[in-house]
C-alpha positions in Angstrom: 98.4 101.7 213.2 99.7 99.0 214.9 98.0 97.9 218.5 100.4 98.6 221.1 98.2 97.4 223.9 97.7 93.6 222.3 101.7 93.0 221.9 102.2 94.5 225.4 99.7 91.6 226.7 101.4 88.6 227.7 99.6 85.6 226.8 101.5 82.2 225.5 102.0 82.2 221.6 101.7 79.4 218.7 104.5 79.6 216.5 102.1 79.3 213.4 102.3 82.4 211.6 104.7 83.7 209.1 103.5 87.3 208.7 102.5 90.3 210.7 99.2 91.3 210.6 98.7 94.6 209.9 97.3 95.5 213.4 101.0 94.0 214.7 99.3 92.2 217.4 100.5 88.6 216.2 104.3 90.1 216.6 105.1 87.4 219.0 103.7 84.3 217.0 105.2 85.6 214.4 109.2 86.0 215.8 108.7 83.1 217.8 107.9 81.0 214.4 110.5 82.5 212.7 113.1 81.6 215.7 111.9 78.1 215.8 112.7 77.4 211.8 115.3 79.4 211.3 116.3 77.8 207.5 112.9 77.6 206.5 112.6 81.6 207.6 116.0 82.5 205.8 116.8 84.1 209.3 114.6 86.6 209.7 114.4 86.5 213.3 118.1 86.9 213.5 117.9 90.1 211.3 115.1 91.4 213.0 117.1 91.1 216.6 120.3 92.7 214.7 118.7 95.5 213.4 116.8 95.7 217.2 119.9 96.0 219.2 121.6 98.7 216.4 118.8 100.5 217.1 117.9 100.3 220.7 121.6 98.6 222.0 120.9 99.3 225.7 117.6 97.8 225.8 117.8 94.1 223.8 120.2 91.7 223.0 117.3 89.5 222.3 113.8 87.6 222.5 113.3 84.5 224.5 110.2 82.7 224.1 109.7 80.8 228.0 106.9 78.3 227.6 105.4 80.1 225.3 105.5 83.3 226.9 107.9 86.2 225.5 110.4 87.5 227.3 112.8 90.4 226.1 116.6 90.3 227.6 118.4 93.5 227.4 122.3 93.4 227.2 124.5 91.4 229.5 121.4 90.2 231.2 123.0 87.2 234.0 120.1 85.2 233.9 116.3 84.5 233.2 115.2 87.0 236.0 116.3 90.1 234.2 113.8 89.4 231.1 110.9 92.0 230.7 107.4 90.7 229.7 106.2 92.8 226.7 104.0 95.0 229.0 107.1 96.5 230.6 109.2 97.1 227.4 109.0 100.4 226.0 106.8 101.4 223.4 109.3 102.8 221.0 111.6 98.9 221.3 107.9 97.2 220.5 107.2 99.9 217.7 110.9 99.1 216.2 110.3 95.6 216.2 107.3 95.4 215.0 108.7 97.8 211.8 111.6 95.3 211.5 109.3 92.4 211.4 106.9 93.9 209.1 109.7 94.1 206.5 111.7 90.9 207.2 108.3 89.4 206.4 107.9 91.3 203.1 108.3 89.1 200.3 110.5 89.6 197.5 109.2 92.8 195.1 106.8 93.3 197.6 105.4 97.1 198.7 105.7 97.8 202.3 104.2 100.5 203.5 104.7 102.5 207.3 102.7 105.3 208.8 104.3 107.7 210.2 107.3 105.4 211.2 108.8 108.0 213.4 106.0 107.3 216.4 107.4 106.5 219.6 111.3 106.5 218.4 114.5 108.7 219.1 116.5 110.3 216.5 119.1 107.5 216.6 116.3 104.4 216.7 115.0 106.2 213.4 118.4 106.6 212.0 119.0 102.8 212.2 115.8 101.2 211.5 115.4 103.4 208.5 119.4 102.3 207.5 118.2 98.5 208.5 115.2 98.8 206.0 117.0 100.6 203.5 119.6 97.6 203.1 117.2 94.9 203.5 114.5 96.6 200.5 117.5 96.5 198.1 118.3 93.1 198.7 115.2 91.7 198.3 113.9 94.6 196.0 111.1 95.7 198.3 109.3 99.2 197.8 108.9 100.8 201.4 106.6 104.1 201.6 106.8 105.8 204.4 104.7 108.7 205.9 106.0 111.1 208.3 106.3 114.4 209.8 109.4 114.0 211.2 112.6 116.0 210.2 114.7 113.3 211.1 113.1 111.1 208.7 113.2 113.5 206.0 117.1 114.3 206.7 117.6 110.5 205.9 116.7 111.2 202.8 119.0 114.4 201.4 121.0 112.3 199.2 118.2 111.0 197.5 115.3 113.7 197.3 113.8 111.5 194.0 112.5 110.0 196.6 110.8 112.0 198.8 107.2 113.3 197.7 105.8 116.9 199.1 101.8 116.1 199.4 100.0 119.6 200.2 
């Protein structure tokens, strides 16, 4: 589960870490690390904020990080006063960004795992991220489990039921 109420705060961030943490709440440090060193991270950042705005393409076209602080725009935003703090983004953009970053961060052959990835997200932000992840396991041959009790989730699936297990 990740903790919603420590990526909402808004405190300055160190771009030192590499990887979430499985609690989410280094999300920030995280993106804003991978934005700063954008070779070294093999553009993760840029993939994350790709797969953010397919999924969520009227609320952000990208993350800012103003000293230190970070600041999501949404589309067409003019200028620097149309950025939201993370407290006043919505919990289903944070929840979608925090899925994208956990597997942009997975290294290669790795098992990432997502409980009950539906939480928080529309049909069509579930349809994307789930397409997003999909491309990006078989590229870098990562195993994603997911739990869910969502039929959406399950629909994105009817081309490949080898894949789905039933537990009772």
């Amino acid at each position: 589960s990740y903790w919603l109420n420590q990526v909402q705060r808004a405190e300055p961030v160190e771009p030192r870490q590499h990887f979430l943490h499985g609690s989410g709440a280094n999300l920030w440090s995280v993106l804003s690390n991978w934005k700063a060193s954008a070779i070294r991270s093999e553009g993760r950042f840029e993939w994350v904020m790709a797969a953010a705005r397919r999924a969520f393409p009227d609320l952000i076209s990208t993350v800012e990080f103003e000293a230190g602080f970070p600041v999501l725009y949404p589309p067409g935003a003019p200028d620097a006063e149309y950025g939201l703090p993370p407290a006043r983004a919505a919990d289903g953009l944070l929840t979608g960004l925090l899925h994208l970053t956990a597997v942009a961060g997975a290294r290669p052959g790795s098992l990432v795992a997502l409980d009950e990835v539906e939480n928080q997200l529309h049909p069509h932000a579930i349809r994307s991220l789930l397409a997003s992840m999909r491309s990006l396991a078989e590229e870098r041959d990562l195993a994603i489990v997911l739990t869910t009790h969502s039929p959406v989730v399950m629909n994105e699936f009817r081309e490949a039921p080898e894949q789905v297990f039933v537990l009772d």
